[in-house]
NUGU-518839 format. One record per atom (N, C-alpha, C): residue number from 1; residue in three letters; x, y, z. Coordinates in pm, 1 decimal, decimal comma. Layout:
<atoms>
[NUM "Ala" [X Y Z]]
...
</atoms>
This chain:
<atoms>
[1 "Unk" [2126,1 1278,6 -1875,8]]
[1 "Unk" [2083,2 1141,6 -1898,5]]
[1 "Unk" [1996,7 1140,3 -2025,0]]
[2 "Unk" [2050,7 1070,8 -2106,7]]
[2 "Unk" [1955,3 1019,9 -2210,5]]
[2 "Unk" [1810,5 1026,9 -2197,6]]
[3 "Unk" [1703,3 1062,7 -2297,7]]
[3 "Unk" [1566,7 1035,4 -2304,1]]
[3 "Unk" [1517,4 823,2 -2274,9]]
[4 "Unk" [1581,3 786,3 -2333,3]]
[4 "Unk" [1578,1 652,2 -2377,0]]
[4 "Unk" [1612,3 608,6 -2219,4]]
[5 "Unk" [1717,4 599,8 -2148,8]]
[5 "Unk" [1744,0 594,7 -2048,2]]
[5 "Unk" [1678,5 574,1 -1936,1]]
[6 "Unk" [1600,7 738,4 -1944,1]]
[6 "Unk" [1515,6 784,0 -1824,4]]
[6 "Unk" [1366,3 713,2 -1839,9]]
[7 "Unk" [1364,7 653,1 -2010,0]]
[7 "Unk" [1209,3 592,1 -2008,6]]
[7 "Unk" [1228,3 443,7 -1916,2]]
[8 "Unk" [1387,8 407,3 -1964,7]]
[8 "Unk" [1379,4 256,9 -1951,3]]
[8 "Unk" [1377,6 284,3 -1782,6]]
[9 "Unk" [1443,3 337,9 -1710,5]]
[9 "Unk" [1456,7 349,8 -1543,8]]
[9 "Unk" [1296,8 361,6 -1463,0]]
[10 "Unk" [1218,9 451,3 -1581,7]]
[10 "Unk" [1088,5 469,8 -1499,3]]
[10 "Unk" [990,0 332,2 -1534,1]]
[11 "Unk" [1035,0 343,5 -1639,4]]
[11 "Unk" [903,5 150,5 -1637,1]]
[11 "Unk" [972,7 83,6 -1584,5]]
[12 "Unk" [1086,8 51,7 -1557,5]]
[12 "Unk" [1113,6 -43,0 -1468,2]]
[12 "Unk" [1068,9 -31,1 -1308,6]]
[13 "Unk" [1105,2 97,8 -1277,2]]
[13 "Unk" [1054,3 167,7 -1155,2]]
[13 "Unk" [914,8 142,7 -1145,6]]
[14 "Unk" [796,5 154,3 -1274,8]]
[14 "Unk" [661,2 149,9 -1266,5]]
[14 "Unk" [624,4 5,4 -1243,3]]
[15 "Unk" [737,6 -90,1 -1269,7]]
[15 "Unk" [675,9 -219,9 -1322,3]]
[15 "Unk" [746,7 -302,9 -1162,3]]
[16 "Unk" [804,4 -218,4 -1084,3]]
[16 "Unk" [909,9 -282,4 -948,7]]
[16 "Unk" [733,7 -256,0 -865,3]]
[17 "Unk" [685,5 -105,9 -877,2]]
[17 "Unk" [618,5 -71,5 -771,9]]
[17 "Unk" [478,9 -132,1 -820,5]]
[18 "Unk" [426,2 -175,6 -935,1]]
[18 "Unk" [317,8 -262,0 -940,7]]
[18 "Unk" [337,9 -365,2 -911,0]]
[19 "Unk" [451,8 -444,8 -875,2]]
[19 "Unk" [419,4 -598,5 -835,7]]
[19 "Unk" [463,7 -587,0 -678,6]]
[20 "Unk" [506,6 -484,9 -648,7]]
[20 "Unk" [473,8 -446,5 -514,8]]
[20 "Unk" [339,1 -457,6 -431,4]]
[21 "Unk" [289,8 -369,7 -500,6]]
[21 "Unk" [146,3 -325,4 -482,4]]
[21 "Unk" [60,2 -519,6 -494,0]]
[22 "Unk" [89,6 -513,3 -607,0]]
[22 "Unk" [48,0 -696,7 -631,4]]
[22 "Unk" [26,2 -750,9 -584,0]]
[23 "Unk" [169,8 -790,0 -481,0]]
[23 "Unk" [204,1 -875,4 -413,1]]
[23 "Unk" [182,6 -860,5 -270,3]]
[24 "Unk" [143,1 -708,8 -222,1]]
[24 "Unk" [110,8 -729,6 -101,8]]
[24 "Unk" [-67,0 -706,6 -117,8]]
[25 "Unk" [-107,0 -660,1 -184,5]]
[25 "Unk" [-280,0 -693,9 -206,6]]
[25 "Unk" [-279,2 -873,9 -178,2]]
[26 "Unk" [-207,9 -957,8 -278,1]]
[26 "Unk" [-234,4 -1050,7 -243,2]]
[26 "Unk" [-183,0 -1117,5 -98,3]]
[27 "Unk" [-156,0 -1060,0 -42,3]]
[27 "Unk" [-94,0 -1078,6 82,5]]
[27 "Unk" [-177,2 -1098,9 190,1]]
[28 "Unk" [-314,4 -993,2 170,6]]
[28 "Unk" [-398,7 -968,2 219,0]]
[28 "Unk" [-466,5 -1098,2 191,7]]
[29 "Unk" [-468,1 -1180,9 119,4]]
[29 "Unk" [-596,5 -1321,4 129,5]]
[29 "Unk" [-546,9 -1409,7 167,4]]
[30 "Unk" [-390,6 -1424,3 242,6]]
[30 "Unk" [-328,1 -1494,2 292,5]]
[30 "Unk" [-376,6 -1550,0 441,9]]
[31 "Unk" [-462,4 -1608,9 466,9]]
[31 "Unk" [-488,0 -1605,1 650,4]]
[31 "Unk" [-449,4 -1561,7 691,5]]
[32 "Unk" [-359,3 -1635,8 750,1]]
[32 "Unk" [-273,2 -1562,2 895,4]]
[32 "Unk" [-240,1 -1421,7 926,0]]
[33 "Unk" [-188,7 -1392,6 771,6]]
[33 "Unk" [-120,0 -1260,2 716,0]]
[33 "Unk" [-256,0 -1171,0 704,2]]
[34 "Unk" [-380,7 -1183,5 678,6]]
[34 "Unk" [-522,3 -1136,1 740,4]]
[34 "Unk" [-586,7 -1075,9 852,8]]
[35 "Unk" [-567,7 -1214,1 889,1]]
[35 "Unk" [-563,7 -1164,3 1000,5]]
[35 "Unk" [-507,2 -1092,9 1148,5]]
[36 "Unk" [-332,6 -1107,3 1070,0]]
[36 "Unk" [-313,3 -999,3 1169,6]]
[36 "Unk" [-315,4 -896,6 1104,4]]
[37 "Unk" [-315,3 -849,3 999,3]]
[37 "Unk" [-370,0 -710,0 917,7]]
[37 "Unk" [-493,8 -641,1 996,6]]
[38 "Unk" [-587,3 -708,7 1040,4]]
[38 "Unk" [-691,2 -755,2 1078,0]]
[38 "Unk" [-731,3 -624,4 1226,4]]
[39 "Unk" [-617,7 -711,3 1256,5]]
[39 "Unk" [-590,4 -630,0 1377,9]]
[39 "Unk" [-495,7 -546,3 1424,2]]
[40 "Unk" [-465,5 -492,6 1364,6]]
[40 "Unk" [-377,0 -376,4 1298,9]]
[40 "Unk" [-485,9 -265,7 1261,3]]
[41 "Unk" [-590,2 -303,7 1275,3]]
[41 "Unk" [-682,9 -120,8 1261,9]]
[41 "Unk" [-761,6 -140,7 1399,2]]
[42 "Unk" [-702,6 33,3 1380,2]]
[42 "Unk" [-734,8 80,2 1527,1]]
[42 "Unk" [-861,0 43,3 1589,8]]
[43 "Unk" [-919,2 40,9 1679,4]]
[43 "Unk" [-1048,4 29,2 1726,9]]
[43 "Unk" [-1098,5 156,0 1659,9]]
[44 "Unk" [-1046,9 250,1 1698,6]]
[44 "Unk" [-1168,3 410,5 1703,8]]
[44 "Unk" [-1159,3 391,6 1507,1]]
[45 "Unk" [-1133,6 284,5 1440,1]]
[45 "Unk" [-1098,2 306,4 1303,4]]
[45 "Unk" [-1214,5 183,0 1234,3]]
[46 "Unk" [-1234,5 109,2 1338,1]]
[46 "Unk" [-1308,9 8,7 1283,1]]
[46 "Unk" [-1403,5 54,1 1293,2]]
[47 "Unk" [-1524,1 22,8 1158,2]]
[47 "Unk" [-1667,7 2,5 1129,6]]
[47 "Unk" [-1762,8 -14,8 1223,7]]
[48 "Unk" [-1921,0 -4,9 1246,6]]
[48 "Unk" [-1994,7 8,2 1345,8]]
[48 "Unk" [-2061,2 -159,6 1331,2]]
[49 "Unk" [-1964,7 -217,2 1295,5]]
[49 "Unk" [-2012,4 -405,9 1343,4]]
[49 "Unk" [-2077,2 -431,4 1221,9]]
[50 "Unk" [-2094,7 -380,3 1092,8]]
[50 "Unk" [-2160,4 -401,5 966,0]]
[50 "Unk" [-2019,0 -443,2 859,4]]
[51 "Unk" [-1886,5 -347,4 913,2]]
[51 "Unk" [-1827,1 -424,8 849,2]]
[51 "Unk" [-1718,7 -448,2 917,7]]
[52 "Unk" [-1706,1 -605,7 893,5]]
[52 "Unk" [-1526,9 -624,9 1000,7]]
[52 "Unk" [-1400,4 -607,6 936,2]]
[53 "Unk" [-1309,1 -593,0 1036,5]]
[53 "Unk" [-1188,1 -564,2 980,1]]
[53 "Unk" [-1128,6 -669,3 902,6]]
[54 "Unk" [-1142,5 -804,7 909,6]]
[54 "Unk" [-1108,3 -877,7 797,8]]
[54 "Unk" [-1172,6 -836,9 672,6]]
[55 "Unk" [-1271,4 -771,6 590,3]]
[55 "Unk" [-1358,9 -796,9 536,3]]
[55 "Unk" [-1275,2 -617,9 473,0]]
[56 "Unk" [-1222,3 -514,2 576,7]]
[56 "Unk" [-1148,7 -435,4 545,0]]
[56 "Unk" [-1016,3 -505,7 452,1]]
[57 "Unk" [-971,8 -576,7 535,1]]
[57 "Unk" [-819,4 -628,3 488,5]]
[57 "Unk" [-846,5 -710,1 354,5]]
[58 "Unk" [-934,3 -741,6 305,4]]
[58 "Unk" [-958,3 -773,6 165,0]]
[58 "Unk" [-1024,7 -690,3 84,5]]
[59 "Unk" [-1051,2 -591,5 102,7]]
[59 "Unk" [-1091,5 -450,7 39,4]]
[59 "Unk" [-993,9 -405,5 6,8]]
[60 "Unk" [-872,3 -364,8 120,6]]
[60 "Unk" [-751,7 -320,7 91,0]]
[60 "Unk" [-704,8 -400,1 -2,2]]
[61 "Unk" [-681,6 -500,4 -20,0]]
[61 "Unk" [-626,0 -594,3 -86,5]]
[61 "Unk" [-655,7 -617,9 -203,4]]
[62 "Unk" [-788,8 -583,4 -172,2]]
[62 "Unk" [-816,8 -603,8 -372,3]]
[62 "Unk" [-800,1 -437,0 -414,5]]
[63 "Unk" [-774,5 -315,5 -347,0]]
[63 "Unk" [-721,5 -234,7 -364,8]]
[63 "Unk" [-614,2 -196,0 -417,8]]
[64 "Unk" [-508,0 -255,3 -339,0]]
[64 "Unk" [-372,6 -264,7 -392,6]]
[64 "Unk" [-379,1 -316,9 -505,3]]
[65 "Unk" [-438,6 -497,6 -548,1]]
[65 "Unk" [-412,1 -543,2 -662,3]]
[65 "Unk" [-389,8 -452,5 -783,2]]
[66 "Unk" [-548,1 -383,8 -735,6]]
[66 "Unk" [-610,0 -312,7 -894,9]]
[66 "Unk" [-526,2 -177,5 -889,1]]
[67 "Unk" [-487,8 -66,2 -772,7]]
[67 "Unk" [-399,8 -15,8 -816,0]]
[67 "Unk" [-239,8 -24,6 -902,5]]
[68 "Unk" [-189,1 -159,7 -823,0]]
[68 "Unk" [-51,0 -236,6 -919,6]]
[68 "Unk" [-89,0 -243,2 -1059,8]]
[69 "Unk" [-219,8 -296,8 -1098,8]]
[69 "Unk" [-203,0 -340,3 -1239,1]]
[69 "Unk" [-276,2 -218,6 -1320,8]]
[70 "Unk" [-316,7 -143,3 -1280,3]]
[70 "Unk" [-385,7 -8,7 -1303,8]]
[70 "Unk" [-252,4 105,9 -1326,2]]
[71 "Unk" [-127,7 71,8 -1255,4]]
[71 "Unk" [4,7 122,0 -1330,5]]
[71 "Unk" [32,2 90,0 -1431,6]]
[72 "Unk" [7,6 -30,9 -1472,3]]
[72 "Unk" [70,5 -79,7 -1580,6]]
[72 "Unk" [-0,8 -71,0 -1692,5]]
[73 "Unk" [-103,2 -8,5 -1693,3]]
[73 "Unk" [-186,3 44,3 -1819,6]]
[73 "Unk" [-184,5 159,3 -1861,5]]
[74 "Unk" [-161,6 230,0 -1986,6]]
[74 "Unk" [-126,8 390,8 -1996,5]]
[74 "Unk" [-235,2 452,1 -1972,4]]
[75 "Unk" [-398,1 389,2 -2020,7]]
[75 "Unk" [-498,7 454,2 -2023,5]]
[75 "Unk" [-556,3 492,6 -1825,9]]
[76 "Unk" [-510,8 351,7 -1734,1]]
[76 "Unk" [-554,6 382,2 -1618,5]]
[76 "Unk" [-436,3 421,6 -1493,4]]
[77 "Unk" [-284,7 491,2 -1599,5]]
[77 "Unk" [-186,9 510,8 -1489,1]]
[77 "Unk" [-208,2 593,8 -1370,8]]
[78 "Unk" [-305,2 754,3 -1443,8]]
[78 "Unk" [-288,0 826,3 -1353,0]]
[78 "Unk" [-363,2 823,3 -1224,6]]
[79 "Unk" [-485,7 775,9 -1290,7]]
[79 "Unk" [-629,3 740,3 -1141,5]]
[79 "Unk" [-562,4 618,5 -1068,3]]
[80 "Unk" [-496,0 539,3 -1110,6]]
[80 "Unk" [-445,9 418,9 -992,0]]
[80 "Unk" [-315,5 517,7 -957,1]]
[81 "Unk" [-240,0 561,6 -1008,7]]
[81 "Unk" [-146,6 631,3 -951,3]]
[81 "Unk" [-173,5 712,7 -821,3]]
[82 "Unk" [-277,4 818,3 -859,9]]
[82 "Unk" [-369,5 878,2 -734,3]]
[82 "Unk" [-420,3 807,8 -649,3]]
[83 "Unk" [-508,6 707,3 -707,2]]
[83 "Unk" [-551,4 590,8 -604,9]]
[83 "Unk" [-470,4 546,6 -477,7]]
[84 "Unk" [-371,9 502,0 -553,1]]
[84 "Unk" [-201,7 473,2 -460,9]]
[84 "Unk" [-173,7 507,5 -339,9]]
[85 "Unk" [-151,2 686,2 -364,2]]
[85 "Unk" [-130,9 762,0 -319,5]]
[85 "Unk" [-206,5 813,8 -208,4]]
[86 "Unk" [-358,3 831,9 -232,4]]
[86 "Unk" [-452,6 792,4 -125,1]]
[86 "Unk" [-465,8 718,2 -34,7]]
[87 "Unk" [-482,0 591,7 -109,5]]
[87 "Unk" [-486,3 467,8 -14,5]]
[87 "Unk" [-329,5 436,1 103,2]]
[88 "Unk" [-223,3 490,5 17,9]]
[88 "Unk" [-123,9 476,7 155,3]]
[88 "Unk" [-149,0 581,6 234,3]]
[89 "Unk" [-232,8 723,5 215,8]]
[89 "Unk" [-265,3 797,1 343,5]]
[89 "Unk" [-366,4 745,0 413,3]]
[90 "Unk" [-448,5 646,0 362,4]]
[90 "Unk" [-573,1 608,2 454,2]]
[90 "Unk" [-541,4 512,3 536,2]]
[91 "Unk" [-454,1 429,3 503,2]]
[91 "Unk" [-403,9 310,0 595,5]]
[91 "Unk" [-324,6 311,7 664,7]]
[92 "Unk" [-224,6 474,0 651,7]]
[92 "Unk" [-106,2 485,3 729,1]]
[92 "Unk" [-177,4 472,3 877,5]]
[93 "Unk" [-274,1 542,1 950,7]]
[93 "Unk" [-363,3 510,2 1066,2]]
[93 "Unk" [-314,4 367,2 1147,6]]
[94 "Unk" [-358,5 231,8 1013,7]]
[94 "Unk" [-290,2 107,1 1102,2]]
[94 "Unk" [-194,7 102,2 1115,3]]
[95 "Unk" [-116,1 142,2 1029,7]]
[95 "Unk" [71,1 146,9 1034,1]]
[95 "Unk" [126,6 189,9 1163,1]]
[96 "Unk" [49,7 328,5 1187,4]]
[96 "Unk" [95,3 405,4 1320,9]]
[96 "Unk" [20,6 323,3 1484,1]]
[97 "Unk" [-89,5 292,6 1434,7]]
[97 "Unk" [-142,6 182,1 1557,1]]
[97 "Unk" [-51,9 91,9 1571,5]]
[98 "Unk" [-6,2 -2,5 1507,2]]
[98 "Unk" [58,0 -122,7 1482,9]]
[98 "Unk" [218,8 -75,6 1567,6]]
[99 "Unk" [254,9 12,3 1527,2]]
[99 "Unk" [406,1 87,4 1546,4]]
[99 "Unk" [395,5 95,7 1688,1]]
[100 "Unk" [309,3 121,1 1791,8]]
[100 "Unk" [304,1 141,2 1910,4]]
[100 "Unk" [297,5 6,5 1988,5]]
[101 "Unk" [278,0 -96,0 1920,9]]
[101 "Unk" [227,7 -254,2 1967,0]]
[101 "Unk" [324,5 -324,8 1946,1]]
[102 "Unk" [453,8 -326,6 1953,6]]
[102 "Unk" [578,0 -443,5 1913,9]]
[102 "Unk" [563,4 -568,7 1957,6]]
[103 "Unk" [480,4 -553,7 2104,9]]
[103 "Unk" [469,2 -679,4 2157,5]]
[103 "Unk" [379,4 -776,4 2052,4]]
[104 "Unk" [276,9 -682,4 2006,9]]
[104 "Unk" [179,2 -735,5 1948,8]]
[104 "Unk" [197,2 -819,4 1822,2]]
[105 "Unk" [245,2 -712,7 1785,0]]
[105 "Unk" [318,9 -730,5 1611,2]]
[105 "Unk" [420,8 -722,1 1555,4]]
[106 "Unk" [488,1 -756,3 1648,8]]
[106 "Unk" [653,7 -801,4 1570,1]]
[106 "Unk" [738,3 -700,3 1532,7]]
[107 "Unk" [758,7 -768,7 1408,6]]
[107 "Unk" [875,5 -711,3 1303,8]]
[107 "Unk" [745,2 -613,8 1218,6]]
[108 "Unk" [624,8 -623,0 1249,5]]
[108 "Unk" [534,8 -571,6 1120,4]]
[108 "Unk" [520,3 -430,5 1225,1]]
[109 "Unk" [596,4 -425,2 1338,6]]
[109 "Unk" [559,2 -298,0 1429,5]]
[109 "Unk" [698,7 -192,1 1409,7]]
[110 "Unk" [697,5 -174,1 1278,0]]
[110 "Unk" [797,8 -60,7 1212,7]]
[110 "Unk" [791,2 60,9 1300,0]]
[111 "Unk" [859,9 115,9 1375,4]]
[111 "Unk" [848,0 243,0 1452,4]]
[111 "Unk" [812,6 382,7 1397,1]]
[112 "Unk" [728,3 438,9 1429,7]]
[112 "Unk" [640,6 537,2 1341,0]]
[112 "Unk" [708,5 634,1 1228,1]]
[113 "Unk" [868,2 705,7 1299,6]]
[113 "Unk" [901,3 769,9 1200,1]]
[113 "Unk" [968,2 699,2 1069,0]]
[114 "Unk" [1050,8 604,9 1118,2]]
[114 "Unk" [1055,4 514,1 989,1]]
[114 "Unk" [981,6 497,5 907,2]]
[115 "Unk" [864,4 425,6 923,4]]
[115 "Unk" [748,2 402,6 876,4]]
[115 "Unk" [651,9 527,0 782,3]]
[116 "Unk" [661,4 674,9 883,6]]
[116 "Unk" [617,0 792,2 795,3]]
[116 "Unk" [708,3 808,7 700,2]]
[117 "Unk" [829,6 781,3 701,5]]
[117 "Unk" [905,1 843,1 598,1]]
[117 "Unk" [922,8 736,4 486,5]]
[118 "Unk" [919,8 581,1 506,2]]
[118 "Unk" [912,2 463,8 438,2]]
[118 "Unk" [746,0 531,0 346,2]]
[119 "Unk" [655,7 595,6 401,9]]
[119 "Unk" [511,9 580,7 354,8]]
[119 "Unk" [554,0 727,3 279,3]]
[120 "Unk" [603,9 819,9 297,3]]
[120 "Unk" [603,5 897,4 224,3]]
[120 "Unk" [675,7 891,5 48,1]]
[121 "Unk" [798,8 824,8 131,1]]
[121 "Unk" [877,0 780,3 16,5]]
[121 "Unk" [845,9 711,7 -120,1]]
[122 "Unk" [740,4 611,8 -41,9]]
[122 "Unk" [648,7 515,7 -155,4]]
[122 "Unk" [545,3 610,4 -238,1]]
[123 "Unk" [486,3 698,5 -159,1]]
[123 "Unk" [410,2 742,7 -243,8]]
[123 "Unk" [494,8 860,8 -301,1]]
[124 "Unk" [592,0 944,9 -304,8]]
[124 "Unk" [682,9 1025,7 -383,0]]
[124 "Unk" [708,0 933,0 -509,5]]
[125 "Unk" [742,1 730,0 -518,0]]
[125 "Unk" [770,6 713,8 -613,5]]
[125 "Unk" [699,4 654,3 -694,7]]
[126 "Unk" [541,6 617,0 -623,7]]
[126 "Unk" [444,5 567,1 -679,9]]
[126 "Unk" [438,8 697,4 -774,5]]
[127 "Unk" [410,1 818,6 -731,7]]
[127 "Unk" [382,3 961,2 -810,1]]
[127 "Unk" [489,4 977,0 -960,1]]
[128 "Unk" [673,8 923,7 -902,1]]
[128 "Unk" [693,4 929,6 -1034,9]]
[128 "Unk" [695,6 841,5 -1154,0]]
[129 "Unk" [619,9 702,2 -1060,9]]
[129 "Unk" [592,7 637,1 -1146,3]]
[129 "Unk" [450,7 656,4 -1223,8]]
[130 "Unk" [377,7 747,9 -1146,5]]
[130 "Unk" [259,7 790,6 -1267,4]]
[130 "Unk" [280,6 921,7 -1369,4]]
[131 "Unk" [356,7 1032,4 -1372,5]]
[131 "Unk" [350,2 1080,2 -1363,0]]
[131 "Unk" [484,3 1127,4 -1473,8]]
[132 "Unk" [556,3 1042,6 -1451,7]]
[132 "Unk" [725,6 1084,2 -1561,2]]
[132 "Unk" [720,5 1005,7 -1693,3]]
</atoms>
């Protein structure tokens, strides 16, 4: 494959998975979509009553933002790239809570191995999008 090629496939790839990231940070200031985020972290995961889990779910959220657009800068690819990468191991926790609760949460109750391998996957291409 061409040099030229492989640049144009990865910024596009870099520029698919920042408005990813974008779009579900902003997802997070959505009410509803808040609050069931909200509750989606575990008890033994939530804060000692100083901080609530809504108050998490917009942390995350402005997390994601600044990692998405933190791709798209050459000077801050690699620390939001890492960032990324982190932050989907820290949150996988609600993912896997959530996965056990269908009643609770729907369609957002992705069944765990799906979900590990959906979370791994993202961050394998968040990585080559920092990184190639």
């Amino acid at each position: 494959m061409p040099a030229e090629t492989l640049a144009v496939i990865i910024t596009v790839l870099r520029i698919v998975i920042a408005v990813v990231f974008i779009g579900m940070g902003v997802n997070h200031f959505v009410p509803r979509s808040a609050r069931t985020m909200a509750a989606m972290i575990p008890p033994w995961l939530r804060p000692d009553g100083r901080v609530t889990p809504l108050t998490l779910v917009y942390i995350t959220g402005v997390c994601e933002i600044a990692g998405g657009l933190g791709l798209l800068f050459p000077p801050t690819r690699v620390i939001a790239g890492v960032a990324l990468v982190v932050f989907l191991a820290c949150v996988f926790p609600a993912n896997a809570y959530a996965s056990t609760r269908r009643d609770r949460f729907g369609s957002l109750a992705i069944p765990f191995i799906p979900r590990l391998l959906a979370q791994i996957a993202l961050a394998a291409l968040v990585l080559a999008a920092t990184f190639l």
